[in-house]
N, C-alpha and C positions, 0 to 999 in steps of 0.2 A: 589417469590423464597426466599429462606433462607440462612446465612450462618452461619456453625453450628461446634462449637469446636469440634473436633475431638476425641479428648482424653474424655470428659465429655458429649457428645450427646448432649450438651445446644443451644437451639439456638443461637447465638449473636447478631445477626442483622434480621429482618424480614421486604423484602421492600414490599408496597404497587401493587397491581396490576396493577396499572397508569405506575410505572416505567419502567413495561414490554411490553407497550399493542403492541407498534410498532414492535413487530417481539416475534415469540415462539421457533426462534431459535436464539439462546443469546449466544455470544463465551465472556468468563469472564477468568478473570487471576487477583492471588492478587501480591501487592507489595512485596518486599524481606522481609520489615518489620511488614508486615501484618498487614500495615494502611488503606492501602486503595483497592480498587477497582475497574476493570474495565469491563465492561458491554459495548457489543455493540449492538444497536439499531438501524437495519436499515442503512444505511448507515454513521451514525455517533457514535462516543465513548464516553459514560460518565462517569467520576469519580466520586468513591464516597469514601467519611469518614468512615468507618466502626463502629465504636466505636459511631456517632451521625447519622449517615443516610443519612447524607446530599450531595447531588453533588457536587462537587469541583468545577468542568472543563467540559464541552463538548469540545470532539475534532472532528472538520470537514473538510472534505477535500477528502473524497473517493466520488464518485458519482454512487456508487451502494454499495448493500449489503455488510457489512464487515466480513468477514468469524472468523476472529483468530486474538489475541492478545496477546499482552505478554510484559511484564516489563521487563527490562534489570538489568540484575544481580548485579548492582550497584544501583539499584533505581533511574535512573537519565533519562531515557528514554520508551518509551514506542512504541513498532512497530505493523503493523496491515498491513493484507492483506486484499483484496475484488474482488467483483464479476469485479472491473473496470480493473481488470490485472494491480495490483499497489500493491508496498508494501507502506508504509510510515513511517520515524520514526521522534515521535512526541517527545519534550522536555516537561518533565514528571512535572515540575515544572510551569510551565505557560498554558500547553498547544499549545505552536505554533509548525508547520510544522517544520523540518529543514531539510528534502530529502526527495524525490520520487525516486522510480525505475519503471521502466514499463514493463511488461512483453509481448510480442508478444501474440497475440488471439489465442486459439487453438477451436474447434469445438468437441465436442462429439457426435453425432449422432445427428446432426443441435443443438445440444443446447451449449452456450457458458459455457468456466469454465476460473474462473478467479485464484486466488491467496486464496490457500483455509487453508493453514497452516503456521505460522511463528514461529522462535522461533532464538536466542538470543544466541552465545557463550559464555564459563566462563567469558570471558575479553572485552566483551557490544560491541565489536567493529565488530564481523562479525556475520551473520543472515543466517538463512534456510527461504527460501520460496518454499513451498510444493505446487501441483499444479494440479489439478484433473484430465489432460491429463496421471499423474502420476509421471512428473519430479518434479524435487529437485536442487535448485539453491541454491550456497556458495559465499556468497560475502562481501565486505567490504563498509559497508554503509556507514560508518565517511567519506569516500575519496572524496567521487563525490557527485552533487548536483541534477540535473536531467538528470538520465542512464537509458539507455536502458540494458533491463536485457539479452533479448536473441532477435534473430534475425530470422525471418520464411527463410527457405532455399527456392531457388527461389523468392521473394519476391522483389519488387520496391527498397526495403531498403536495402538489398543486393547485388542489382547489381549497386546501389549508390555510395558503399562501405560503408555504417555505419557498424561496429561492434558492438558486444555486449560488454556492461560497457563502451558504448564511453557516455561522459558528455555532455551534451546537453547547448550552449553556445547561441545561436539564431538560430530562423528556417523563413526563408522571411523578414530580416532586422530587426524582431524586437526580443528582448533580453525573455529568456524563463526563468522561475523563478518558474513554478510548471509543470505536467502534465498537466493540463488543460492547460494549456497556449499553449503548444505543440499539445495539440488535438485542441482546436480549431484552429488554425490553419492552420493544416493539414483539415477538414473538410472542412473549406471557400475558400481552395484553388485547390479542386479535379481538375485534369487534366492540372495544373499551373508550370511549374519548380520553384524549388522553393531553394536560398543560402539557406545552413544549415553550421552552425559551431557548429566544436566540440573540447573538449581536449580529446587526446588520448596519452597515455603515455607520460601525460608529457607537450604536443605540439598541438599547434591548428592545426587544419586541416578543408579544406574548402570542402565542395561537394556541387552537385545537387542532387535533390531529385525530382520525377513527383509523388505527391500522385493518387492513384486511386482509384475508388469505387469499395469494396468487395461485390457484392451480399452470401449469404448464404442462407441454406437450412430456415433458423427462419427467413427470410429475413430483418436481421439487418447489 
């Protein structure tokens, strides 16, 4: 693929076919200052220089396909949805994690849809994640560390009492620090009660949780 001045139809940059081979569907966003680059591949994101070509940063941490990207209007952050029902926003300058959100699983006609649009307020501070069930989530990603974004009605998790945007503090004794850490978790522990702490407005708050196994129609 190419990226091509707009004003003058020049090429600028022309990247190699290598840089694409893992996926022909590529969700890209450039910086505010029109440095740089982002390109997602498969379940991870690479930066690139524009002006020499070269990758900056790979950012990893979704564990399925990334659908959308997008630089935060101060140039200092970079967020992205995927197929794992997760937004993330990553610090645009190194590369590392610094939140997760999780969004409850929804089904389309057996087949899963995760987090398939994001985008970025004027003031970097609150985020849209669009979702192929069709909702549209407005929240504030600076506050919390690992939130659950929404919450299935009827659902193990709701009759727990978790809410949606509660901060995820530890789940079975031990301290949560990404999604993964919360999914594996819940996975090794189907059919186990299980302490969860959270902050909610403010305040911790203790519950139970019983994870259980979902059969579905894709039987995942």
């Amino acid at each position: 693929f190419k990226v091509v001045d707009v004003r003058t139809g020049k090429v600028v940059r022309k990247f190699a076919e290598r840089d694409v081979k893992y996926s022909v569907d590529v969700a890209a966003a450039f910086s505010p200052d029109g440095r740089d680059a982002l390109f997602s591949f498969s379940s991870h994101i690479s930066m690139y220089d524009i002006e020499s070509g070269k990758e900056t940063r790979v950012l990893q941490g979704h564990n399925q396909k990334v659908h959308s990207v997008a630089f935060s209007p101060d140039g200092k952050y970079v967020l992205s949805g995927g197929g794992d029902y997760s937004t993330v926003l990553w610090d645009a300058a190194d590369g590392r994690m610094l939140r997760s959100v999780y969004f409850y699983k929804h089904y389309i006609h057996g087949a899963r849809s995760g987090v398939t649009s994001v985008a970025f307020s004027p003031d970097s501070r609150h985020v849209l994640a669009g979702h192929a069930w069709g909702g549209i989530n407005l929240y504030n990603i600076m506050k919390d560390d690992v939130v659950v974004g929404g919450i299935q009605r009827g659902s193990a998790a709701q009759k727990a009492g978790r809410s949606p945007q509660d901060s995820i503090i530890s789940l079975g004794g031990k301290e949560v620090s990404s999604w993964d850490d919360f999914d594996k978790t819940i996975r090794l522990n189907t059919g186990r009660k299980l302490d969860l702490k959270v902050i909610r407005g403010g305040r911790e708050v203790s519950l139970q949780i019983t994870p259980a196994a979902v059969k579905t129609k894709d039987a995942r």
